[in-house]
N, C-alpha and C positions, 0 to 999 in steps of 0.2 A: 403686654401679652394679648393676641390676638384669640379670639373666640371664636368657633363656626357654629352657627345655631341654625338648624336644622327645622323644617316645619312640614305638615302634608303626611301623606300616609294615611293606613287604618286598615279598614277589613272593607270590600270590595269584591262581589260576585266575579266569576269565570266572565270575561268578555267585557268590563267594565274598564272605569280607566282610571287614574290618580295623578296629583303632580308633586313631586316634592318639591322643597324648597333650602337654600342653602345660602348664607349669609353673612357676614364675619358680625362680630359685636361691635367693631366699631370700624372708622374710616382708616383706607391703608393706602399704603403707596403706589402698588401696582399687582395685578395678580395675573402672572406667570402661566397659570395651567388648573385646570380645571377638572375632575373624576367623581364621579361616583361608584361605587362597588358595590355590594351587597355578597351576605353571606346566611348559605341556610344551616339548619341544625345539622352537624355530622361535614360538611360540608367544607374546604376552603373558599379564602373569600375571592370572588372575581370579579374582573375589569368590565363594568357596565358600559359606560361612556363615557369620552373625553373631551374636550376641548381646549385648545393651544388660545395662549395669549392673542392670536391674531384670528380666531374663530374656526381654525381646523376642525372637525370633528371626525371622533370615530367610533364604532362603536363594537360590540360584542356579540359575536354571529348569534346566540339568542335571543337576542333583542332586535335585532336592526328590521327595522321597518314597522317597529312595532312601540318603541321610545324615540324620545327626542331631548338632547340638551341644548339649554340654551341657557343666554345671558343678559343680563339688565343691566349694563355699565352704570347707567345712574345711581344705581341702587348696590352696586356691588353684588347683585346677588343671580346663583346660578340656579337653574331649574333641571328638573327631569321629568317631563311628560310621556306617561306610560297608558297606552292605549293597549286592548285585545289583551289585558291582563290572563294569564292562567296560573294554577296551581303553582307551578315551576317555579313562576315567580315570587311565589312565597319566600320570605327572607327578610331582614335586616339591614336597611340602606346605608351609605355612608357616604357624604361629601367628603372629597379634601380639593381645598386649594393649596397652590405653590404662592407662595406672596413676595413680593421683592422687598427687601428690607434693605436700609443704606450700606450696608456690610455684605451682602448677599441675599441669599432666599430661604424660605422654611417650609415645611409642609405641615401644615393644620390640618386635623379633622374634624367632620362634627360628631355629634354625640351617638347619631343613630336614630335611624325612624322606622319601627317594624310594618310592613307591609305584606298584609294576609289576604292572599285570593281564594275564594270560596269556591266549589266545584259544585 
């Protein structure tokens, strides 16, 4: 059973920046695809940024130019660096990887990292 453990986050003034972090719990086969989301209170959840097993990325006309995802193949592990933070951005993060498993693929989430921007 695969884990995503999630790190980063906090509370973070208007204009400031954060990274999160995202990670499985142990070593995998291959990882397919890569998202973050986030969801605010009252809110559904939406498509932050993504990146394709091959390093495609894309992102969510709120954010773009303003976050970045990236990847640590060594490590297995995907980031989100959020610069020019605002209020908006207040919300709930959420990795998920697509993992290739010998039978197919699955989609894991992680747990969740709240991230609060102060105005």
């Amino acid at each position: 059973q695969v884990h995503l453990v999630q790190s980063g986050g906090g509370t973070v003034q208007a204009g400031g920046s954060l990274r999160l972090s995202c990670a499985p719990s142990g070593s995998v086969f291959g990882i397919l695809r890569m998202e973050w989301h986030r969801q605010a209170p009252g809110k559904e959840r939406e498509l932050v940024a993504s990146m394709s097993g091959g390093g495609r990325t894309n992102y969510g006309d709120s954010v773009k130019g303003r976050f970045a995802i990236s990847r640590d193949r060594a490590k297995d592990t995907v980031y989100l660096q959020m610069n020019d933070l605002t209020p908006e951005d207040t919300a709930m993060y959420y990795c998920m990887m697509r993992i290739d498993h010998d039978v197919g693929y699955h989609d894991y989430w992680g747990q969740g990292t709240q991230v609060t921007v102060s105005s």
